[in-house]
C-alpha positions as CSV (number, residue, x, y, z in Angstrom):
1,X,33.5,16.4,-3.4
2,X,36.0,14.5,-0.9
3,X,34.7,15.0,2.7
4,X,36.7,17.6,4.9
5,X,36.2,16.4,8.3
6,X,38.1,13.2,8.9
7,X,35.6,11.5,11.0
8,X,33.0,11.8,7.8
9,X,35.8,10.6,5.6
10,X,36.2,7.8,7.4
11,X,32.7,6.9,7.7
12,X,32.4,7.7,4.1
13,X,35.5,4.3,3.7
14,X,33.5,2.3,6.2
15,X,30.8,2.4,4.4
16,X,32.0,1.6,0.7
17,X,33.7,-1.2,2.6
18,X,30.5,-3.0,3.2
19,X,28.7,-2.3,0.6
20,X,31.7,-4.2,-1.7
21,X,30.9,-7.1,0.5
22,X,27.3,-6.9,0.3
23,X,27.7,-6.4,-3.4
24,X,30.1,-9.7,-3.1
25,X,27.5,-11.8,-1.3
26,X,29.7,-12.2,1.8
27,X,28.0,-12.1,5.1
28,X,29.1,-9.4,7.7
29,X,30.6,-9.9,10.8
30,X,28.6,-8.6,14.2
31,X,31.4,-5.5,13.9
32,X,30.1,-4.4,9.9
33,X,26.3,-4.9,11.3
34,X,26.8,-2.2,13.8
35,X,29.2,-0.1,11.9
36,X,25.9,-0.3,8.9
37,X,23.2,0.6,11.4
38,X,25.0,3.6,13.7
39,X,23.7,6.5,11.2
40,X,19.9,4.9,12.2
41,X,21.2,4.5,16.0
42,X,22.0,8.0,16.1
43,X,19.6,9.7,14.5
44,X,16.8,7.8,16.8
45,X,18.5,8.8,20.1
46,X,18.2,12.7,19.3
47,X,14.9,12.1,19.9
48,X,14.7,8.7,22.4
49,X,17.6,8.6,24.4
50,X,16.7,5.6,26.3
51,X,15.9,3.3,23.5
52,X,16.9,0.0,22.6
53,X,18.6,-0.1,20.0
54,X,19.5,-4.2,19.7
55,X,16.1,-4.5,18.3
56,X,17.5,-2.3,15.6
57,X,20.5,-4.0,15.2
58,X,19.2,-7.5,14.6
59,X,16.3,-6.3,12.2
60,X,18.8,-4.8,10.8
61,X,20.7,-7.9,10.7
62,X,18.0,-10.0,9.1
63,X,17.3,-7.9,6.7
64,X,21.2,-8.3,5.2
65,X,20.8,-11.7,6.0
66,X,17.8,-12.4,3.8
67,X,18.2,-9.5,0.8
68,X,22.1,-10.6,0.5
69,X,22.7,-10.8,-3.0
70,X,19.8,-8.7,-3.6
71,X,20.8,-5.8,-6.2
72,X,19.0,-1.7,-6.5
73,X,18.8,-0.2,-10.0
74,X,21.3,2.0,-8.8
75,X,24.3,-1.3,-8.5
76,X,23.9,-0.7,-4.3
77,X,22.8,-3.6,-1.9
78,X,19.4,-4.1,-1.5
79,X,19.7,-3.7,2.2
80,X,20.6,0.1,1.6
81,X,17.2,0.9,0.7
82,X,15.5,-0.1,3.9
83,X,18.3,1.4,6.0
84,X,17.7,4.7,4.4
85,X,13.9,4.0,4.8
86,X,14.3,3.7,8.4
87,X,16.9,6.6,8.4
88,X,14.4,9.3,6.7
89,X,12.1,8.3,9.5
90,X,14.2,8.2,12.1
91,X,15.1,12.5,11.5
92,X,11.2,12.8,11.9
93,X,11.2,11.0,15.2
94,X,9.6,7.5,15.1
95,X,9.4,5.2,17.6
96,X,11.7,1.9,17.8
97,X,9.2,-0.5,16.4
98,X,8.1,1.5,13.2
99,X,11.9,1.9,12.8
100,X,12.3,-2.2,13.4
101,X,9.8,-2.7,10.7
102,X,10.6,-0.3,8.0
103,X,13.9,-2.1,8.2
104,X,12.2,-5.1,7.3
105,X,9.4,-3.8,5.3
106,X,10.6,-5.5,2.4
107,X,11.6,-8.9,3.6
108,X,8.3,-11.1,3.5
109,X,7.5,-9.3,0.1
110,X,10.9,-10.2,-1.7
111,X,12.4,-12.9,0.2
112,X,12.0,-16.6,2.1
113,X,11.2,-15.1,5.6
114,X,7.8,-15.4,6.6
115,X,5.4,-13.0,8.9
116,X,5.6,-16.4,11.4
117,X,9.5,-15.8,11.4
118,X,9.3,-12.4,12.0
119,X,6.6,-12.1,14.8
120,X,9.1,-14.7,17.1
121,X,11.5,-12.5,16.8
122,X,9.9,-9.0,16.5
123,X,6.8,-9.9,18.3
124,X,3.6,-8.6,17.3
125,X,3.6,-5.1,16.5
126,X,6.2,-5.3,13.9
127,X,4.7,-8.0,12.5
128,X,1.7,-6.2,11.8
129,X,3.1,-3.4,10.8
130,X,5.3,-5.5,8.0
131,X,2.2,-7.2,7.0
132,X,0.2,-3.8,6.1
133,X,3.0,-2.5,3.8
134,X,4.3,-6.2,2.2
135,X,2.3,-6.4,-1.2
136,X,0.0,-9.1,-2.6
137,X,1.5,-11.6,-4.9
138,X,0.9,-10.2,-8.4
139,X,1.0,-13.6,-9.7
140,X,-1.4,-14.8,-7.9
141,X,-3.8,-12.0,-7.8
142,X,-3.0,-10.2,-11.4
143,X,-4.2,-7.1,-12.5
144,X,-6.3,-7.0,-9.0
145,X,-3.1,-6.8,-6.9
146,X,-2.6,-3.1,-6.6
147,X,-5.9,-2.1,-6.6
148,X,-6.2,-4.9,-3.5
149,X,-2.7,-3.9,-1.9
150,X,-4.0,-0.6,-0.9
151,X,-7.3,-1.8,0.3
152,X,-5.1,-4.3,2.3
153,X,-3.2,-1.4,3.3
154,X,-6.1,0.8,4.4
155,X,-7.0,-1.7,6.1
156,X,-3.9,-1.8,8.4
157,X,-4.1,1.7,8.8
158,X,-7.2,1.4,10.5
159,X,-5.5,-0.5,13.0
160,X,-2.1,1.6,12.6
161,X,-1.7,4.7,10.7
162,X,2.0,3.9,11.1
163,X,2.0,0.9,7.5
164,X,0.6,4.8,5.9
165,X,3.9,6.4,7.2
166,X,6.3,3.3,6.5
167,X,4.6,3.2,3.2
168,X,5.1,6.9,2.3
169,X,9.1,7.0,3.5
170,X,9.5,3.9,1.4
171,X,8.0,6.0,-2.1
172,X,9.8,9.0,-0.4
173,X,13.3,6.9,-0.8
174,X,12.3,5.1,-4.3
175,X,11.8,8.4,-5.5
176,X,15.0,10.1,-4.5
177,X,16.8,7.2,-6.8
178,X,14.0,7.2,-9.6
179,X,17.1,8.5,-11.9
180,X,18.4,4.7,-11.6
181,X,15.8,3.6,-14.1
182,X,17.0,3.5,-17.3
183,X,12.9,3.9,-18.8
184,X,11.1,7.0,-19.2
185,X,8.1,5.3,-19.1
186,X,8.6,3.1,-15.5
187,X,9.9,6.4,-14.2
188,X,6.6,8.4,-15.4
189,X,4.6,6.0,-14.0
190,X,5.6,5.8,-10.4
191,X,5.9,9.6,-10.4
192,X,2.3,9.7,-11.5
193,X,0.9,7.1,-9.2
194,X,2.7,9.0,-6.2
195,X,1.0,11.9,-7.2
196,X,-2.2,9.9,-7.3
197,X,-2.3,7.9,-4.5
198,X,0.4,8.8,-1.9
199,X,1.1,12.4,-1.9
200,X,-3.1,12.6,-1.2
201,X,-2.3,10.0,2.0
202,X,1.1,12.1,2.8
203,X,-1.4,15.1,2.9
204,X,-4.2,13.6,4.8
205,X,-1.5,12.3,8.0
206,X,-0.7,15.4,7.9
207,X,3.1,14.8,6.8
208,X,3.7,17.7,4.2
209,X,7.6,17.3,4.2
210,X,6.7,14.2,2.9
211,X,4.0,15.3,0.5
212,X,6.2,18.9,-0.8
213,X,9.4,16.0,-1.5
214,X,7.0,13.7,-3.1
215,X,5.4,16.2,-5.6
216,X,8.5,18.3,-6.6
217,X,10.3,15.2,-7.9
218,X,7.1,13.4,-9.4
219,X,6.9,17.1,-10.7
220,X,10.1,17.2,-11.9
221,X,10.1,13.7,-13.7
222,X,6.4,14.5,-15.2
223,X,6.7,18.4,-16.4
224,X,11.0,18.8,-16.2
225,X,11.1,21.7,-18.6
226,X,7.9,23.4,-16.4
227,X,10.1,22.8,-13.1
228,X,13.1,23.6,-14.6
229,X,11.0,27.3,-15.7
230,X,10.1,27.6,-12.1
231,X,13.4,27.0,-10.5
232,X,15.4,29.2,-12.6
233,X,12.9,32.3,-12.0
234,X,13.3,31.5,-8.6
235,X,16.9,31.4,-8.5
236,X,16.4,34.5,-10.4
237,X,14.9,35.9,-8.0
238,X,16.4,34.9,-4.9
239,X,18.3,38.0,-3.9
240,X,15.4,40.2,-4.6
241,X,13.2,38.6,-2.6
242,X,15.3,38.1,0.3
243,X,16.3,42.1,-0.1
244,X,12.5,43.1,0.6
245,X,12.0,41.2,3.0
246,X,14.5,41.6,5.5
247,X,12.8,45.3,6.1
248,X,9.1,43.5,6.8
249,X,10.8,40.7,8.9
250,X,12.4,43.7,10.9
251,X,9.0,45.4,11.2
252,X,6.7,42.4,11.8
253,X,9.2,41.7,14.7
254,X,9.5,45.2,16.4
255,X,5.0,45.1,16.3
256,X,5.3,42.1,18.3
257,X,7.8,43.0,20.9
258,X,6.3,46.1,21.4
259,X,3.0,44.2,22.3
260,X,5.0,42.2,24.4
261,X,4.4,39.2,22.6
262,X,7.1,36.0,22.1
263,X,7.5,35.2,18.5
264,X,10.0,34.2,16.3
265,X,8.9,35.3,12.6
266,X,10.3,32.8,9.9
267,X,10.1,32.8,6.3
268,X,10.0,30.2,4.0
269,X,10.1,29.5,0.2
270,X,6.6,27.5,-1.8
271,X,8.2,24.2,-3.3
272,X,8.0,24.3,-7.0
273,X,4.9,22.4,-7.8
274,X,2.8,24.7,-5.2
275,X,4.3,27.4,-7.5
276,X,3.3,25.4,-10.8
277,X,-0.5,24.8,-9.8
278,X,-1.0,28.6,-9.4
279,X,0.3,29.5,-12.5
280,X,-0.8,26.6,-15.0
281,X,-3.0,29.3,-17.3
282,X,0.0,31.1,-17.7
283,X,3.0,29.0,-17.5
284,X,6.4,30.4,-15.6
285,X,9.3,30.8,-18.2
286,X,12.7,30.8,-17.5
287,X,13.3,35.0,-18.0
288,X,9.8,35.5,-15.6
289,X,10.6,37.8,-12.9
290,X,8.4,35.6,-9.6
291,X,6.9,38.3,-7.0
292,X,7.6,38.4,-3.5
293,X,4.0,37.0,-2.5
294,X,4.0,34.5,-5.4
295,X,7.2,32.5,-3.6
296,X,7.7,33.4,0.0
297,X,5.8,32.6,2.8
298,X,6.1,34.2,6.4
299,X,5.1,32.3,9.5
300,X,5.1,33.7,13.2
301,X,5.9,31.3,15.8
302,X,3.7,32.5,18.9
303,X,5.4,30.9,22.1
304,X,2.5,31.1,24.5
305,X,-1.1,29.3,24.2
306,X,-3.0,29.2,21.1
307,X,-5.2,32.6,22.1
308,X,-2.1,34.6,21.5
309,X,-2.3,33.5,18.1
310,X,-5.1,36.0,17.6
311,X,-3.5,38.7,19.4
312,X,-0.4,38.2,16.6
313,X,-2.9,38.0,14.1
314,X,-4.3,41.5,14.9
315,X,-1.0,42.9,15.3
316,X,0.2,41.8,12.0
317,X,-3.4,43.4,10.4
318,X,-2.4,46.7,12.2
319,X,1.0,47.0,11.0
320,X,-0.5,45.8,6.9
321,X,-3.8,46.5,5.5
322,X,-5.6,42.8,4.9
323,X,-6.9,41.4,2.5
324,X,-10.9,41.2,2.6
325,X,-11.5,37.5,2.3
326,X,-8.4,35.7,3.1
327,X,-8.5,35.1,7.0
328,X,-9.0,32.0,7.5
329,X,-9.0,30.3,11.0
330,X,-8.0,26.7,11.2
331,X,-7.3,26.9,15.4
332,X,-10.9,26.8,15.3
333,X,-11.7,24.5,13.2
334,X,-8.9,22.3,12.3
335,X,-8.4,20.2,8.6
336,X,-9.2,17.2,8.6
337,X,-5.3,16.2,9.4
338,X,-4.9,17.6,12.2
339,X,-3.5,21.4,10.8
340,X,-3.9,24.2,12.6
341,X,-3.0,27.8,12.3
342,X,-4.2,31.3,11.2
343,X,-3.9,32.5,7.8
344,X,-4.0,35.8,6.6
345,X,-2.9,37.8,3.1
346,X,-2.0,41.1,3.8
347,X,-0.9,44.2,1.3
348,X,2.6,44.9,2.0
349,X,5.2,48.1,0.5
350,X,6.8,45.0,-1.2
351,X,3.3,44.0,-2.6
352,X,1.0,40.8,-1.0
353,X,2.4,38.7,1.2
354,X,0.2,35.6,2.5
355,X,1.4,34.3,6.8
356,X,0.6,31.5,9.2
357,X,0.3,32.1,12.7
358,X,0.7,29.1,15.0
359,X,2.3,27.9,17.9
360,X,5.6,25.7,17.8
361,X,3.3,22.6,18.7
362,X,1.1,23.4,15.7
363,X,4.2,24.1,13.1
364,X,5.4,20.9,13.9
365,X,2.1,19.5,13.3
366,X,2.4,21.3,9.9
367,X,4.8,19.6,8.8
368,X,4.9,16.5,10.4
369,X,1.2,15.6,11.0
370,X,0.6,12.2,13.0
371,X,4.3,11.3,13.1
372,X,4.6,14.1,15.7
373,X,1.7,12.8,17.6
374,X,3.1,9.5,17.6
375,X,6.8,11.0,18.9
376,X,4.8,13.2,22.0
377,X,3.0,9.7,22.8
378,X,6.1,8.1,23.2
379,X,7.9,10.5,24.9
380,X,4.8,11.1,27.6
381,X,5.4,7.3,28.3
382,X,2.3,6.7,26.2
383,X,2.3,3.2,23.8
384,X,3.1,4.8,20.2
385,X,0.4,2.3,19.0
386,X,-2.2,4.1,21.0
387,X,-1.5,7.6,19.4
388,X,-1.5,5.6,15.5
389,X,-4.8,4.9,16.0
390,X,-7.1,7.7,15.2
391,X,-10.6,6.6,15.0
392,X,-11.7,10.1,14.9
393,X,-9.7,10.7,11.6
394,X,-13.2,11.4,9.5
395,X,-11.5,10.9,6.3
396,X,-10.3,7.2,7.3
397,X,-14.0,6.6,8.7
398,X,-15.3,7.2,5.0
399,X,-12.4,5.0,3.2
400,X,-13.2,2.5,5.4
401,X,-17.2,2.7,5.6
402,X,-17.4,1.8,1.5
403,X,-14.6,0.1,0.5
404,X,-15.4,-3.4,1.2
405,X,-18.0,-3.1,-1.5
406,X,-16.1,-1.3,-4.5
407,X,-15.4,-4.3,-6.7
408,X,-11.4,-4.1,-7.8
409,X,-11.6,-2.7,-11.4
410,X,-12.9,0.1,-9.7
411,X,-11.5,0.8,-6.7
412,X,-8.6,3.1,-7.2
413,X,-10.2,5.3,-9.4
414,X,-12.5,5.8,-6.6
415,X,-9.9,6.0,-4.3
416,X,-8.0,8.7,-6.3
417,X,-11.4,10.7,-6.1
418,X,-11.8,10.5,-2.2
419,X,-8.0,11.4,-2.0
420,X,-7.9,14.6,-3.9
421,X,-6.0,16.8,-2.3
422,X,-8.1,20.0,-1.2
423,X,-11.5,20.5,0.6
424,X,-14.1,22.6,1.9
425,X,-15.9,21.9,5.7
426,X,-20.0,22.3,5.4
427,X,-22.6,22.0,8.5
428,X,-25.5,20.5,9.0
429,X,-28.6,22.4,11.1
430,X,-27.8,21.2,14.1
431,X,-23.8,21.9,13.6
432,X,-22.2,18.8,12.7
433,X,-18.8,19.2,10.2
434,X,-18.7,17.3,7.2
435,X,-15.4,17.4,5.1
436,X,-15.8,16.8,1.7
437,X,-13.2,16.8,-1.0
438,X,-13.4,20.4,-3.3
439,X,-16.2,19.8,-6.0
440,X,-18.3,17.9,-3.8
441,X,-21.7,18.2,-4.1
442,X,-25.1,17.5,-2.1
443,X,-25.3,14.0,-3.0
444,X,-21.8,13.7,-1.4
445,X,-23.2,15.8,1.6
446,X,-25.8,13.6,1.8
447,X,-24.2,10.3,1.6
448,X,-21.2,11.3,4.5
449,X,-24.6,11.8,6.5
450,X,-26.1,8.1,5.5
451,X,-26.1,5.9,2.9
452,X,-30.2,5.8,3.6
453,X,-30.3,9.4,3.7
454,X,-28.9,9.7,0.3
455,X,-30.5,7.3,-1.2
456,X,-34.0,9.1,-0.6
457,X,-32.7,12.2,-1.0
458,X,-34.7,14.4,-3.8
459,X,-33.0,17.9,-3.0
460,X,-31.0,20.4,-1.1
461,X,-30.9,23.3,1.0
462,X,-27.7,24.8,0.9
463,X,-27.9,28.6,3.6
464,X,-31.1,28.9,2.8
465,X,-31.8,28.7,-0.9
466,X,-33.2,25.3,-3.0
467,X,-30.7,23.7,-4.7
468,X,-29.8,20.4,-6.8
469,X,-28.3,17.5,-6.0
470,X,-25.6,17.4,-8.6
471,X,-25.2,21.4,-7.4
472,X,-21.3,21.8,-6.1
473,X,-21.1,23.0,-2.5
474,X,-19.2,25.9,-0.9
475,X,-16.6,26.0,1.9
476,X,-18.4,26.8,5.0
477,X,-22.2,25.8,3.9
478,X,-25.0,24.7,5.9
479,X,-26.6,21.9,4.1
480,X,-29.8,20.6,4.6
481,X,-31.3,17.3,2.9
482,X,-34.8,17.2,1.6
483,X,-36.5,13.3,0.9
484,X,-39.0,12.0,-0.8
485,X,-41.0,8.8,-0.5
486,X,-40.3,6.4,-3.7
487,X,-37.4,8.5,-4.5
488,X,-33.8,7.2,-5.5
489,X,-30.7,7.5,-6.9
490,X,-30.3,8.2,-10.6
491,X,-27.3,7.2,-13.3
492,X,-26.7,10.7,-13.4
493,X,-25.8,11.1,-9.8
494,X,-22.4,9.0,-10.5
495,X,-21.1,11.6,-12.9
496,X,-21.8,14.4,-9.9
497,X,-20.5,12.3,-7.1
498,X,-17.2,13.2,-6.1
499,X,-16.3,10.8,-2.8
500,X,-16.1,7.3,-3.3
501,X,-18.2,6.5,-0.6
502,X,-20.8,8.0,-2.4
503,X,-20.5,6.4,-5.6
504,X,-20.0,2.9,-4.8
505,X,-23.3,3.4,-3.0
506,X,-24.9,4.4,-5.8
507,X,-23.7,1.7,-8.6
508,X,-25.1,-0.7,-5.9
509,X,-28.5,0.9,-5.3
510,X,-28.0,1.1,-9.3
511,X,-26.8,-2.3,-9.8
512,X,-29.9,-4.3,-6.8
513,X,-32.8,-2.2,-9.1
514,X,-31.4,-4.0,-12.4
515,X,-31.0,-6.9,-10.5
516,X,-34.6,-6.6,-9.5
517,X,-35.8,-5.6,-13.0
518,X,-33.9,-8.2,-14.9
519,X,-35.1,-10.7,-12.3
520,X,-38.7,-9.8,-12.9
521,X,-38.2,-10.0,-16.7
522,X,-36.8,-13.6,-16.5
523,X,-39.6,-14.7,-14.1
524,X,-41.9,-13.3,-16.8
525,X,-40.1,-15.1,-19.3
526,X,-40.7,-18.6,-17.2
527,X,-43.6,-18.3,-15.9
528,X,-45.4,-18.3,-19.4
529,X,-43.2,-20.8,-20.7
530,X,-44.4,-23.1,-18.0
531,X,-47.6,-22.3,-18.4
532,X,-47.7,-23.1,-22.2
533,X,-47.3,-26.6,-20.5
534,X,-50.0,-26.3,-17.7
535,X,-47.5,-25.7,-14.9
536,X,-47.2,-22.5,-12.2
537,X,-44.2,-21.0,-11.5
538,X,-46.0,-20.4,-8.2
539,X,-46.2,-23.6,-7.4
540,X,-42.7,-24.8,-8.0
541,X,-41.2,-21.4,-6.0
542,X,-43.5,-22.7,-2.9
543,X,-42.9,-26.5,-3.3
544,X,-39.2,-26.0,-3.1
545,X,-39.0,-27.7,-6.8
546,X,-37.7,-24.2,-8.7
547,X,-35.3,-23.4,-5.8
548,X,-33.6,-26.6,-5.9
549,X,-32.8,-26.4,-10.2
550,X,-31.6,-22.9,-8.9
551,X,-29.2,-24.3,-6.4
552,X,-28.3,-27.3,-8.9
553,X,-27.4,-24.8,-11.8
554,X,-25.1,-23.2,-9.0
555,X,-26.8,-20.1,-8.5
556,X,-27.3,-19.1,-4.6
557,X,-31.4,-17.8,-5.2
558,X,-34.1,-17.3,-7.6
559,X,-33.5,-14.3,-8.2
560,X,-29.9,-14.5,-9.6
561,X,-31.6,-17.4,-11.5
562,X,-34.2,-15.5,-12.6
563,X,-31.5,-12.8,-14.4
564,X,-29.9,-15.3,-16.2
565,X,-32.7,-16.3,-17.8
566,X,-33.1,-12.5,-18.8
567,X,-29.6,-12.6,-19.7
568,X,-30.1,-15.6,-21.5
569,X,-27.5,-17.6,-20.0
570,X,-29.6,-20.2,-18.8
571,X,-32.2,-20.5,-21.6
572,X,-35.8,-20.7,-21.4
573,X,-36.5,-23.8,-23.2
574,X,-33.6,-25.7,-21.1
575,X,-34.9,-25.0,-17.4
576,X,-38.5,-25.2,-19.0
577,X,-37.8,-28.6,-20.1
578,X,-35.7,-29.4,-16.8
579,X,-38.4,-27.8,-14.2
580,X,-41.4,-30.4,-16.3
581,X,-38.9,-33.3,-15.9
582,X,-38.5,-32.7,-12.5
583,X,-42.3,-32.0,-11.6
584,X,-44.4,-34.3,-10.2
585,X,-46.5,-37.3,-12.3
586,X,-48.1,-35.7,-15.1
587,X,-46.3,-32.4,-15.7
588,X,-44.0,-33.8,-17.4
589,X,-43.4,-33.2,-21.5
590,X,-45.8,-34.2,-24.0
591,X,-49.4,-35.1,-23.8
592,X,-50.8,-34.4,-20.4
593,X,-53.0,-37.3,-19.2
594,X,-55.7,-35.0,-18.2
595,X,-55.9,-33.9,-22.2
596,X,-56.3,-38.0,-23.3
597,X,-59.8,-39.4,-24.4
598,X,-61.8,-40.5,-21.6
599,X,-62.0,-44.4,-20.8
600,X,-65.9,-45.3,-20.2
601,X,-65.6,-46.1,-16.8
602,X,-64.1,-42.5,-16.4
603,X,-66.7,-40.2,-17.8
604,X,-66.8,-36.9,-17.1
605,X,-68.8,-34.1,-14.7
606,X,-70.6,-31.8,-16.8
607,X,-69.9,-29.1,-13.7
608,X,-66.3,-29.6,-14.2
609,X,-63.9,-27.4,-15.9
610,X,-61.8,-29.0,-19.3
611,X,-58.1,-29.7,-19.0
612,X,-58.0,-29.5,-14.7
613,X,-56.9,-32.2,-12.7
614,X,-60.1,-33.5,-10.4
């Protein structure tokens, strides 16, 4: 449809104008630059008025420089996509930098300039942030280079959870123009990575208009004919719902003014997938009729400070009847990114109906999580860098605390496990909170504790009653580990495990006891073989002789020596022979001197034992 409002029409011109030239190759004149980059200039002083915006222009200006040529599925300039990266981040309210390096988020990956380039004439901050989200060279790093891009990338985010929201607006903007790939299959698979791997990041920063974009259209490229289903019925639907509840709106809002309570009561619609996971044992068809409470959400904005939550929350139970079970107070005790807010499901005359209660501070949290911790930072005169940085996120503490020693191959997988959207909050006695991811059971418990604690741990005692390790754990438990001496993990325990901080700690407890077993074996196995020839092992481990063949044979101990032996990859017979050879006078193969015929000047001592060396 032709734009009606002359100024969009001619903005519309402006840019098809450049894009023919970027198209073309042609460089753009200081003039085109900012005519390209005054959407992102003026969507970033709604929210920063005082900005400077040159250090937009010119990253916006490298980024043409170097990606000129560069072609999108979709026939565009390459340069579009990190302008409408920076764009989608800029309506959430960002701070310059971020916005300086989403613009050249792509640069070091797919082009000449270098991080050295960029941090003399970004500085640092971009740089690092442009270095967190560039990926490793898959030619150079092969089927490893995902699995090590996101631990590279967790990484960063340790330092700056702000590579996490560049990443996420990046798949946010590749997914919007997923329909420009002409295979199912390439199409299937980034929907079903996002939905592995960055909707569960979108959902632990907190940033659920991220996370509800991401999953509809993964959703919608995975299941089409099950979103299709859900959005006709909801379509259906539509002027029903809004029909009853108009009345309740009218009601909820007349409670609170009488109490004399600010609020502003809004209602919203569940995004289709939400819809989809509650009804996946019994599929919604296309002619389903969807109930109020099925779709519609309310929430009640309290304007005051976060106690008047509770006084809305006990209006709204005295103008509905609740529903036993289904308060649930996350004021109190907030998720693990950063939500809070009262829930409640009450029974209405236009059946259940589930509300939020929150403050506007909170329902921007909601839906914005640490980007809108990062825009009150700035806007206090804070460093945004010093609000991106979130030591206390507990969920980033456990990525990071096993990580570093979850080999590639099996990494992600573990990663997709401590990501999984969902979770439950237990205690320990003396009160501590420990998130765990839903499913989790004590041996998870035990392990977010300590890695010691788990691995000594023999059982559990979950509000008061004995229970397994491998038992699953309910919200709100207290948790208490029991240990034994001589105890450890088990090979079952990794098919209970459900964090990955737990299982890479137990395929290594696992993997140092083989280790330990198979060393033992091949000492066994070399020991007698020397001894066939009159030698101790003994003696060569303290004389430094058995060491050094290790060390030779380019293994870093005995004891990785040792398991290649029982592995038979360094045989028997070989460092048998090369040990003797190497031994001092006497030791070496065939006859041993001690075992010739005595000479008769030699004779021998009746007291002495045969075949020892006087």
């Amino acid at each position: 449809m032709e734009p009606t409002d002359p100024a969009e029409r001619r903005t519309g011109k402006r840019m098809m104008r450049l894009a023919g030239l970027m198209r073309a190759g042609l460089p753009l004149s200081p003039s085109e630059v900012d005519s390209a980059v005054v959407p992102l200039i003026r969507e970033h002083r709604r929210f920063y008025p005082r900005a400077d915006v040159e250090v937009l222009r010119r990253a916006y200006a490298v980024a043409e420089r170097y990606h000129r040529g560069q072609i999108r599925k979709s026939g565009a300039p390459y340069v579009t996509h990190p302008l409408a990266v920076a764009i989608v981040l800029a309506q959430l309210g960002v701070d310059t930098a971020t916005l300086a390096a989403a613009l050249l988020h792509d640069t070091v990956e797919d082009t000449d300039l270098t991080l050295g380039q960029v941090h003399a004439e970004f500085g640092e901050e971009v740089t690092v942030l442009v270095d967190g989200v560039t990926k490793l060279d898959g030619a150079k790093w092969g089927e490893q280079a995902e699995a090590e891009t996101f631990r590279k990338m967790i990484l960063a985010a340790a330092a700056d959870l702000r590579v996490l929201v560049i990443k996420l607006a990046d798949r946010v903007h590749n997914l919007r123009t997923l329909g420009f790939h002409s295979k199912q299959a390439k199409r299937e698979r980034i929907a079903r990575q996002s939905m592995e791997l960055l909707v569960p990041f979108a959902e632990r920063l907190g940033i659920y208009v991220f996370k509800r974009e991401m999953e509809d259209i993964a959703f919608a490229t995975l299941r089409p004919e099950a979103e299709q289903a859900i959005a006709t019925a909801m379509e259906a639907s539509a002027a029903d719902r809004a029909a009853a509840l108009q009345p309740l709106v009218r009601q909820l809002d007349k409670a609170l003014s009488k109490a004399g309570l600010k609020a502003e009561v809004v209602v919203r619609d569940r995004h289709r997938y939400s819809i989809y996971q509650d009804h996946r044992r019994d599929p919604v068809k296309a002619t389903d009729v969807l109930r109020l409470g099925e779709v519609s959400r309310i929430t009640v904005l309290v304007d005051g400070p976060p106690e008047d939550c509770y006084v809305a929350l006990g209006i709204v139970h005295g103008v509905w009847r609740p529903l036993p079970g289904q308060m649930k107070d996350f004021i109190a005790l907030p998720k693990y990114n950063m939500y809070r807010s009262l829930h409640t499901s009450v029974l209405t005359s236009a059946g259940t109906l589930e509300l939020a209660i929150r403050t506007p501070a909170m329902h921007r949290v909601a839906d914005y999580g640490i980007i809108s911790q990062i825009q009150e930072a700035a806007e206090s005169g804070e460093e945004a860098l010093r609000a991106a940085r979130r030591p206390d996120l507990e969920w980033l503490r456990n990525l990071l605390a096993w990580q570093a020693h979850a080999p590639a191959a099996e990494f992600l997988d573990s990663l997709r496990v401590d990501l999984h959207s969902g979770g439950i909050v237990s205690f320990t006695p003396s009160g501590e909170v420990v998130p765990l991811p839903r499913g989790a059971t004590a041996i998870d418990f035990a392990y977010a504790i300590d890695t010691d604690l788990g691995h000594s741990a023999i059982g559990a005692v979950a509000n008061g009653r004995l229970v397994q390790m491998t038992a699953a754990l309910e919200d709100g438990q207290v948790v208490e580990i029991l240990t034994g001496p001589g105890s450890g993990p088990s090979e079952d325990w990794l098919d209970a495990a459900r964090t990955g901080h737990a299982r890479v700690a137990i395929q290594q407890w696992l993997a140092e006891r083989r280790s330990e077993a198979a060393g033992q074996a091949g000492r066994r196995l070399l020991s007698d073989a020397l001894a066939s020839h009159g030698l101790e092992l003994l003696d060569l481990e303290t004389g430094g002789g058995a060491l050094t063949a290790a060390r030779d044979l380019g293994y870093r101990d005995l004891e990785s020596l040792y398991s290649a032996v029982a592995a038979n990859t360094v045989t028997v017979a070989d460092l048998t022979a090369r040990l003797l050879a190497d031994a001092p006078t006497g030791h070496g193969p065939g006859p041993r001197e001690d075992d010739a015929e005595p000479t008769p000047d030699q004779g021998t001592d009746q007291n002495e034992e045969p075949g020892r060396d006087t």
